[in-house]
C-alpha positions in Angstrom: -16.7 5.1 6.7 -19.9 7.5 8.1 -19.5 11.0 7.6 -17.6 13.4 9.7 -18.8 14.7 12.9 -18.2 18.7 12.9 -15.8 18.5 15.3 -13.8 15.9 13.3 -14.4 18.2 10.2 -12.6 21.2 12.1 -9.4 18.6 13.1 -8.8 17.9 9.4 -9.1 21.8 8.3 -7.3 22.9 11.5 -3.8 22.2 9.7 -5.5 24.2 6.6 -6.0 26.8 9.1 -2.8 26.7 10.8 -1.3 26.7 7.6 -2.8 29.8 6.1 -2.4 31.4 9.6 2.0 30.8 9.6 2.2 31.8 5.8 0.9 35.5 7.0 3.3 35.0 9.9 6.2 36.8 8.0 3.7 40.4 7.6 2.5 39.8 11.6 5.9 39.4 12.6 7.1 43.1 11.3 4.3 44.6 12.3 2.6 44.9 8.9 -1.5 43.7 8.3 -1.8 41.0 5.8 -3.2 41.7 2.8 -6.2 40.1 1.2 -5.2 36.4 0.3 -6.9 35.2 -3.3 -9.5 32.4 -1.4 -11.1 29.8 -3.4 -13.4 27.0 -2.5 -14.6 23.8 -4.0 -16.3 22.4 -0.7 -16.8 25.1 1.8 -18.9 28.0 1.6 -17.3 31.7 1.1 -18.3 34.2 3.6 -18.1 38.0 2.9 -17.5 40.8 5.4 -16.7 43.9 4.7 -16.1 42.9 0.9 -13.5 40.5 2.2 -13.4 37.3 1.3 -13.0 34.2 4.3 -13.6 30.4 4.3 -16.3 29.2 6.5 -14.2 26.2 7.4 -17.0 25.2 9.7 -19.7 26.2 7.6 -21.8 27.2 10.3 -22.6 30.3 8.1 -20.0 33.1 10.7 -16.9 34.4 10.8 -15.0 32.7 13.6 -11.8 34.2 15.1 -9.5 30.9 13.5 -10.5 31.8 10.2 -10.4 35.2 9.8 -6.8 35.3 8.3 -6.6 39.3 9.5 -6.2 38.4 13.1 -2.8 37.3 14.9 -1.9 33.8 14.2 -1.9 32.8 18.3 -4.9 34.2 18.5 -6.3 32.3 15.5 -4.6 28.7 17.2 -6.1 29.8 20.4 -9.4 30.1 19.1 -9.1 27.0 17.0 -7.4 24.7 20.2 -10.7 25.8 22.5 -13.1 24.5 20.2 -11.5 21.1 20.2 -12.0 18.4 22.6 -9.0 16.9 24.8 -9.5 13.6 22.7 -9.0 16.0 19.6 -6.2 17.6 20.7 -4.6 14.2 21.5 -5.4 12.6 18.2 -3.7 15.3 16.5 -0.4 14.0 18.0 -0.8 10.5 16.7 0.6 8.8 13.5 0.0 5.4 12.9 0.8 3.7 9.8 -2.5 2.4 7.5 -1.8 0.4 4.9 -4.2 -0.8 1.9 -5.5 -3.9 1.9 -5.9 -5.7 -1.5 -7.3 -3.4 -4.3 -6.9 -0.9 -2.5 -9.7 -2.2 0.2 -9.7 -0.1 4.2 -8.3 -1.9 6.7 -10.8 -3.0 9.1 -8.9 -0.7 11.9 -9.1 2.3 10.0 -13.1 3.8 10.9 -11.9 3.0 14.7 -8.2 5.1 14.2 -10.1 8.1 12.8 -13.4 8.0 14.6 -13.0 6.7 18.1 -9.2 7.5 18.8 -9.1 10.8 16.2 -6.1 10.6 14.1 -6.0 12.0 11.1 -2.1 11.4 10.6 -1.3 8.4 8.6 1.9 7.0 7.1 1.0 5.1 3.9 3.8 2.4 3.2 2.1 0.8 0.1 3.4 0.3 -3.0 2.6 2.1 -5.5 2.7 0.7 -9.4 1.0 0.1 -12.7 0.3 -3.6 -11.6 -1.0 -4.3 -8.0 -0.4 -7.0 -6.7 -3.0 -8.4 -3.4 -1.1 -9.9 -0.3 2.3 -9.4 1.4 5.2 -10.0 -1.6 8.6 -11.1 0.7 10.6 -8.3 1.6 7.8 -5.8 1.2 6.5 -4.2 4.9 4.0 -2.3 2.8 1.6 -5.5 1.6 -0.4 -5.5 -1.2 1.0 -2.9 -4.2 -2.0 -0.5 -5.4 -2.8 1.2 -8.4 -2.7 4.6 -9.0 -6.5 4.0 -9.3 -6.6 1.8 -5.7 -3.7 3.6 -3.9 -6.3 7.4 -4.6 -9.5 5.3 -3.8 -8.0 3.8 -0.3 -6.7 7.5 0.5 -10.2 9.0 -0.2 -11.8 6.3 1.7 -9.3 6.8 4.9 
């Protein structure tokens, strides 16, 4: 698959974001500031302000208001939502259910799912073994069985 648009990099960190945002939720909600969260980063740059640490989720090199984890979570969410295109929005209510093809190979659906329509949900029905096995066994709704090895490739891929 090509790489990420920005926007489509913001819709797979906004549940990141989100996330963080709800598990201060419990200090917001009785009135109490959230203290300083121990931030780490492999991929994404570290911004510092004020000697506070913050992910630049975005990485275009500022604090914006969805991930500075010291403002109120709707706030954050509001933020986050207006930067997002209706298509965006929309994709973030779809599931569909991608399966791996054999060895673990993308379904030829897959780059259209996440770069035309936007989804980023995905139920994986494979099986999951020591063997593999390529094609649809009988009884088996998932197809081919993966690897450890081909059932982490096809999810890196996807």
């Amino acid at each position: 698959m090509t790489n990420p648009s920005p926007i489509t990099q913001r819709i797979g960190l906004a549940a990141g974001a989100v996330a963080a945002a709800l598990s201060i939720a419990g200090c917001a909600s009785i009135g109490m500031a959230p203290s300083a969260p121990d931030l780490q980063s492999r991929v994404k740059p570290m911004l510092m302000i004020d000697g506070l640490k913050f992910k630049d989720l975005n990485a275009n090199s500022k604090l914006d208001a969805y991930e500075d984890w010291r403002l109120p979570i709707d706030r954050r969410v509001e933020n986050l939502v207006a930067q997002m295109t209706l298509q965006e929005r929309a994709g973030l209510m779809l599931i569909q259910t991608l399966n791996g093809g054999c060895g673990g190979a993308l379904q030829p659906n897959a780059a259209a799912f996440v770069n035309q329509q936007q989804m980023h949900r995905f139920i994986i029905r494979n099986v999951v073994n020591a063997q593999g096995t390529c094609g649809t066994d009988a009884g088996i709704r998932a197809g081919s069985q993966l690897t450890p090895q081909q059932a982490a490739r096809f999810t890196n891929g996807v």
